[in-house]
Each structure stands twice: as structure tokens, then as C-alpha cells.
GULOSE-151468 format. One record per residue (C-alpha): residue number from 1; residue in one letter; x, y, z. Coordinates in nm, 2 decimals. Example, Ala and Ser with C-alpha at 12.3 -4.5 7.8 and 13.67 -1.06 7.14 Angstrom:
// residues 2
nr	rest	east	north	up
1	A	1.23	-0.45	0.78
2	S	1.37	-0.11	0.71
END
This chain:
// residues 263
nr	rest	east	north	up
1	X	14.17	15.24	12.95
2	X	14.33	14.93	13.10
3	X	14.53	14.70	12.91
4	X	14.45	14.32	12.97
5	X	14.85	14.18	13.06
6	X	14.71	13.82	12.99
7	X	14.47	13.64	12.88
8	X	14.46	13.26	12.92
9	X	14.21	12.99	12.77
10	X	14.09	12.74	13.11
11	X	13.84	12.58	12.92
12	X	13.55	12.59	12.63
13	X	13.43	12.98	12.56
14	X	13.62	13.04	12.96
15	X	13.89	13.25	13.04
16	X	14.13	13.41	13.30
17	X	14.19	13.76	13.22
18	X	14.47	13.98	13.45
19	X	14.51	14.31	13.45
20	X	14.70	14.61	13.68
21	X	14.49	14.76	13.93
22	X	14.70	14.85	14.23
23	X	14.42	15.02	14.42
24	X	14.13	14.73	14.40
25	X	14.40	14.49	14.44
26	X	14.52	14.64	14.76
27	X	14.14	14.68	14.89
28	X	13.96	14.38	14.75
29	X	13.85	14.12	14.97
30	X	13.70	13.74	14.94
31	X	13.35	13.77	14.78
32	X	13.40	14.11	14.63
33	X	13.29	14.14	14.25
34	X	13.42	14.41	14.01
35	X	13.17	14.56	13.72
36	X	13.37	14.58	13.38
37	X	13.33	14.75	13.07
38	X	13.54	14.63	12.77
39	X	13.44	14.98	12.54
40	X	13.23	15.30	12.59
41	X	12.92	15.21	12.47
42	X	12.89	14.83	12.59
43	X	12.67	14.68	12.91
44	X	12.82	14.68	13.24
45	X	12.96	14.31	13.32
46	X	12.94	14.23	13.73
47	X	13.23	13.96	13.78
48	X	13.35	13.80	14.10
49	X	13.74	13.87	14.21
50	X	13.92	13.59	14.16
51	X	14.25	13.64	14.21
52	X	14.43	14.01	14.34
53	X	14.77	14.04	14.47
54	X	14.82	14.40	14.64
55	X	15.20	14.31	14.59
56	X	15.20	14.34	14.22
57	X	14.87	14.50	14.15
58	X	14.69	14.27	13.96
59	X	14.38	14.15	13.92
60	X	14.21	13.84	13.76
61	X	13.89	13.76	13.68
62	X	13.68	13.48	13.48
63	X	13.49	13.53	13.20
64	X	13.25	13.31	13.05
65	X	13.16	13.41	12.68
66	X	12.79	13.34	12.66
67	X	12.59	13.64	12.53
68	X	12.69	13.97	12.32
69	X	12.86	14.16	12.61
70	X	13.07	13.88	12.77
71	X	13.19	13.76	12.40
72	X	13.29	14.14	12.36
73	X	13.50	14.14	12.69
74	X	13.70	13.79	12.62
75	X	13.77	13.95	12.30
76	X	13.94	14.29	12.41
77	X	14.26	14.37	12.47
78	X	14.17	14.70	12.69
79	X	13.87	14.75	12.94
80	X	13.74	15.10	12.88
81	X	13.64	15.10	13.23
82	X	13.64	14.93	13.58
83	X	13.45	14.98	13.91
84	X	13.54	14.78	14.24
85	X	13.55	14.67	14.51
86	X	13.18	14.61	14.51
87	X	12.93	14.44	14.72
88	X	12.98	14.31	15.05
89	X	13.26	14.07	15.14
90	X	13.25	13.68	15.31
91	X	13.09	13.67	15.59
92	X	13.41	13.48	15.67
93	X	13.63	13.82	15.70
94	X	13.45	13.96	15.98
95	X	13.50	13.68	16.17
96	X	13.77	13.69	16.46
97	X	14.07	13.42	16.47
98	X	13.88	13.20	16.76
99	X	13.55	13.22	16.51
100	X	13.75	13.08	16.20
101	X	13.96	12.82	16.39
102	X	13.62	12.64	16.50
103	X	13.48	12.64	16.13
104	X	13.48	12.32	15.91
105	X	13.39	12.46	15.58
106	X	13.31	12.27	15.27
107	X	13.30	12.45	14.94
108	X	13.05	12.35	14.65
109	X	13.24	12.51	14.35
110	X	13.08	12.39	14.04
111	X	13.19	12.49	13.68
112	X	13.30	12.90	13.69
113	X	13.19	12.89	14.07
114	X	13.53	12.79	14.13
115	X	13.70	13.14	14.08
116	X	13.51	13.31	14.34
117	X	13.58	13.00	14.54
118	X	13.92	13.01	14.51
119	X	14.01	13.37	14.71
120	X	13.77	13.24	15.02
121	X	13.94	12.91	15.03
122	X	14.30	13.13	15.05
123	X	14.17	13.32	15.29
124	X	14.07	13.01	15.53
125	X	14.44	12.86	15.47
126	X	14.63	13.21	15.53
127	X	14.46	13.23	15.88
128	X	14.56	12.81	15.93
129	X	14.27	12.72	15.91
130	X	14.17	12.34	15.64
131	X	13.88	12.33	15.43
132	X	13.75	12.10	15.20
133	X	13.63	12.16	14.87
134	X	13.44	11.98	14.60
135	X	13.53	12.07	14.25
136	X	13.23	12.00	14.03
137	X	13.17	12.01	13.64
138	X	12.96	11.82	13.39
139	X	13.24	11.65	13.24
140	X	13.67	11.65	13.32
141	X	13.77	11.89	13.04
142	X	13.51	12.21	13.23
143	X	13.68	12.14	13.56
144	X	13.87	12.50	13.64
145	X	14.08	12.63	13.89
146	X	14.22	12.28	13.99
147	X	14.55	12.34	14.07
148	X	14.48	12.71	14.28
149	X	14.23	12.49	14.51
150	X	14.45	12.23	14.56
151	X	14.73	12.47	14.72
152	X	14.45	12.61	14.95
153	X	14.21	12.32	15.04
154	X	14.17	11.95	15.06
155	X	14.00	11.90	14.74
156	X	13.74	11.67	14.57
157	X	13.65	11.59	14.20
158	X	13.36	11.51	14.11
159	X	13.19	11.51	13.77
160	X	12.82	11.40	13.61
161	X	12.93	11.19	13.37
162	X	13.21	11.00	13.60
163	X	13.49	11.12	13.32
164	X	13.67	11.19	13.67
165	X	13.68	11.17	14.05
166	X	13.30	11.10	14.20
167	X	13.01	11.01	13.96
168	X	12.77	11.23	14.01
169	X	12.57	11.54	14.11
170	X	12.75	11.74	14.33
171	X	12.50	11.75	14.58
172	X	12.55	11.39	14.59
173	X	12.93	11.36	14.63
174	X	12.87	11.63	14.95
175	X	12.60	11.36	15.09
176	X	12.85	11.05	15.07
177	X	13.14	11.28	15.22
178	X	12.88	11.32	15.53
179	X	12.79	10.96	15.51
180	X	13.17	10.91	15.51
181	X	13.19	11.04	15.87
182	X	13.27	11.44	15.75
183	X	13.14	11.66	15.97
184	X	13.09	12.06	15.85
185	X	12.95	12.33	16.01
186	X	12.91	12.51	15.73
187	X	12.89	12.50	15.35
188	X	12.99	12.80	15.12
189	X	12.84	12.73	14.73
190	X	12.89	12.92	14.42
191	X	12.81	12.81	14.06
192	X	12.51	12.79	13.84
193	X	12.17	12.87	14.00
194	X	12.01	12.55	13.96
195	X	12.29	12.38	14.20
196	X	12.26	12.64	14.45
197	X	11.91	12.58	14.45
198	X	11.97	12.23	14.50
199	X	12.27	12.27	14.74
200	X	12.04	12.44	14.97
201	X	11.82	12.19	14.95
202	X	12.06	11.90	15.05
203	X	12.20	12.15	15.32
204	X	11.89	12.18	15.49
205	X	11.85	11.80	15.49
206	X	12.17	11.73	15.63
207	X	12.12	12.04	15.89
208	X	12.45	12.20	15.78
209	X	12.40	12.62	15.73
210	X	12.52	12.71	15.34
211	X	12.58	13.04	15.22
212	X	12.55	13.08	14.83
213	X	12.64	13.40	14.57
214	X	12.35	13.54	14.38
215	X	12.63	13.71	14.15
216	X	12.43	13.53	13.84
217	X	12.14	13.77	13.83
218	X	12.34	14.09	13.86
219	X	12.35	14.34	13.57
220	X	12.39	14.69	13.67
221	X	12.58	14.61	13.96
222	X	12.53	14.91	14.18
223	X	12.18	14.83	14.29
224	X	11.97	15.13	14.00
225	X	11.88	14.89	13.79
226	X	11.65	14.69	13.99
227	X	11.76	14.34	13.80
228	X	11.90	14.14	14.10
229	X	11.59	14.21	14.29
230	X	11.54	13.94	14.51
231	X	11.34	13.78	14.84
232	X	11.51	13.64	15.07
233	X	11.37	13.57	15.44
234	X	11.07	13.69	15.22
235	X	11.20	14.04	15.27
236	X	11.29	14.21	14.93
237	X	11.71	14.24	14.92
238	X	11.92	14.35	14.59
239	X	12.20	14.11	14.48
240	X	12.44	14.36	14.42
241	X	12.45	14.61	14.71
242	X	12.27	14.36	14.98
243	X	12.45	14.04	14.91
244	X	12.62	13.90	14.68
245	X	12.63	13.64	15.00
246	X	12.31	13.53	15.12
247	X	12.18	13.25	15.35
248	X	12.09	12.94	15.11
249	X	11.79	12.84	15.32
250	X	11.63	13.23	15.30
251	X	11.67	13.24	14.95
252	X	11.29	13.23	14.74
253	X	11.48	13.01	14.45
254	X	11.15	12.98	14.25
255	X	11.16	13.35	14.21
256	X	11.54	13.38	14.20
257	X	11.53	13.15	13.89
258	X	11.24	13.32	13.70
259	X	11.45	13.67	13.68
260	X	11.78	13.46	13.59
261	X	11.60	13.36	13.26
262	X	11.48	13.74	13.19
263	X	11.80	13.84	13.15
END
């Protein structure tokens, strides 16, 4: 059993939970998830890293309570059990000191997207290297991880209804940071499906490459299950053990969305 040290409310039905775990702390890396299970008998929860310090040993991770298992998870005060490192890191980590200085990276985080933002956009300023980001959410009072991005990257708020920062999509705000004069060569996104979707899109139109995290259609987490199956580059790939990173502009979104709304 692990006990949860804290627990901390970021917004409606969201929340930071932190626990010890000196050993996934010490090995985790940007774009790693863990798989969670808050008792014996309850489904196994696949949720990005979001924060790990291999100092102290702890571990954070976001939860949004939305269905049965998630609501049980936000809820507990131990996690029966916990799996991780899994899946395959940022492309970004393999890269070598000469690669990352020449990157201008612009992160789409939008709603909980910004947690698994958050440790890539470290990562970029630990090796000297600026980013921007845009922090997206329907309205001001679902916009997370603000103050954690703004130590690491250049950030920019932007929100549908115009309760803060840019009015409008987030797709949009990126297109008027182009127009601006902005120049990326590369654009990370993570969030709901539907803007990822879009992202890639917009990316593809502005002939900047994006990478985006099919972590929403993961279940199982270990690739048995079959859930995350995906295409991508019309080759069959699993979420889970294959990404959960993959090229925006690959990705068969029509298909990607149809098994998000099986599960």
C-alpha cells in the first residue's frame, strides 16, 4: 500500500495527488505515465507523471474524477498498487545538447494536458533551452498548472469564453502567435482528443511538425488489453507500449475518437 502525503483541489472534480516513490521518482522521465490502482479489486488507472523529484522521492500525478474508478482514486488515502515508469519517454530526451538548443517549441496544454506538459517544459529549461507555451481552458477558473509553467516557459492564456488572456480556441491563439511573427519548429500538444485532433490540423496548415499524447484511450496500460489500439501512418500501433507520443499528422483521428467514446 502507498499512502497519498497530499492531496490538493486545482480545480472542479481535479486534483494533485503526491505520494513517496523513490524508485520511479529516480527513473521517470518527461512523457512517462504510471498505471494506479486505489484498492485490490478496482480498474487499472493509466496517468501521466507530472511531477517527480528523485531528491525527495515523490511523485505527483493529476486526477480527473469522471467515471467510477477515477472518483474511487481522488477519494483514497492509499493506492493499493502502482506500476511505472511506463511507455516511452519525449522524443525530446534522446535528443543531444546541439539538437535541443536549435528547437523552438510551443506547447498546446489545454485543460489536464497541462500536467504532462509541465515535466517536458522543465526539461527544455534545465538544459537552457526557452519555450513557449499556451495554457488553454474553457473558462479562467479550469486553467491548471499556471504557476509551474510559468517558472519553466514563456507562457500564454488563453480561454474560450475570453474570461482570461486570448479569446478563443486554442488553435487559434497558436495561429495569431505565428501571425505575430513566432516562428516554431515544433509543436508538443496534450489535452482532450478533440483539440489534438484539431491541433494537428492547424499544424499541418502552418507546416510546423506536432507531436501529441494518445494517453486518453489507455486502459490496461501494458499493451494486453487491446483498448489503445490505434493507426497511425495507417500502420496499427498500441498507445500504451508504442506511444504515448506519436506524430499528430500520422495519427487516423476519425478512428482514434471512435474508441475514446467506447470506453
Amino acid at each position: 500500500m502507498i499512502k497519498v502525503l497530499e492531496k490538493k483541489k486545482l480545480s472542479e472534480n481535479i486534483y494533485e495527488m503526491s505520494f513517496d516513490a523513490p524508485m520511479i521518482a529516480k527513473n521517470a522521465l518527461p512523457g512517462q505515465f504510471l498505471v494506479i490502482m486505489p484498492s485490490e479489486k478496482s480498474e487499472r488507472v493509466p496517468l501521466t507523471i507530472a511531477k517527480s523529484d528523485s531528491n525527495t522521492g515523490r511523485v505527483s500525478v493529476v486526477v480527473m474524477a469522471v467515471g467510477e474508478a477515477t472518483r474511487e482514486l481522488v477519494n483514497s488515502d492509499f493506492f493499493y498498487h502502482i506500476a511505472g515508469p511506463l511507455g516511452n519517454p519525449s522524443e525530446l530526451v534522446d535528443m543531444s545538447e546541439e539538437e535541443l538548443k536549435k528547437e523552438k517549441i510551443v506547447f498546446l496544454a489545454a485543460g489536464v494536458g497541462a500536467a504532462p506538459v509541465y515535466p517536458q517544459a522543465k526539461f527544455m529549461k534545465e538544459h537552457g533551452v526557452k519555450t513557449d507555451t499556451i495554457l488553454a481552458a474553457r473558462n479562467e477558473s479550469l486553467l491548471l498548472y499556471e504557476d509551474e509553467l510559468n517558472g519553466v516557459s514563456e507562457v500564454q492564456i488563453a480561454t474560450d469564453d475570453g474570461s482570461r488572456g486570448f479569446h478563443g480556441l486554442i488553435t487559434d491563439c497558436l495561429e495569431q502567435l505565428v501571425k505575430d511573427g513566432r516562428k516554431f519548429t515544433r509543436i508538443i500538444a496534450i489535452g482532450p482528443m478533440i483539440m489534438m485532433k484539431f491541433a494537428s490540423f492547424k499544424a499541418k496548415e502552418l507546416g510546423i511538425p506536432i507531436i501529441v499524447s494518445l494517453n486518453p484511450i489507455m486502459l490496461d496500460g501494458t499493451g494486453m488489453c487491446g483498448c489503445c489500439r490505434c493507426l497511425i501512418d495507417g500502420k496499427t500501433k498500441f498507445a500504451c507500449v508504442d506511444g504515448p507520443e506519436f506524430r499528430g499528422e500520422e495519427v487516423d483521428w476519425d478512428d482514434a475518437l471512435t474508441r475514446l467514446k467506447r470506453w
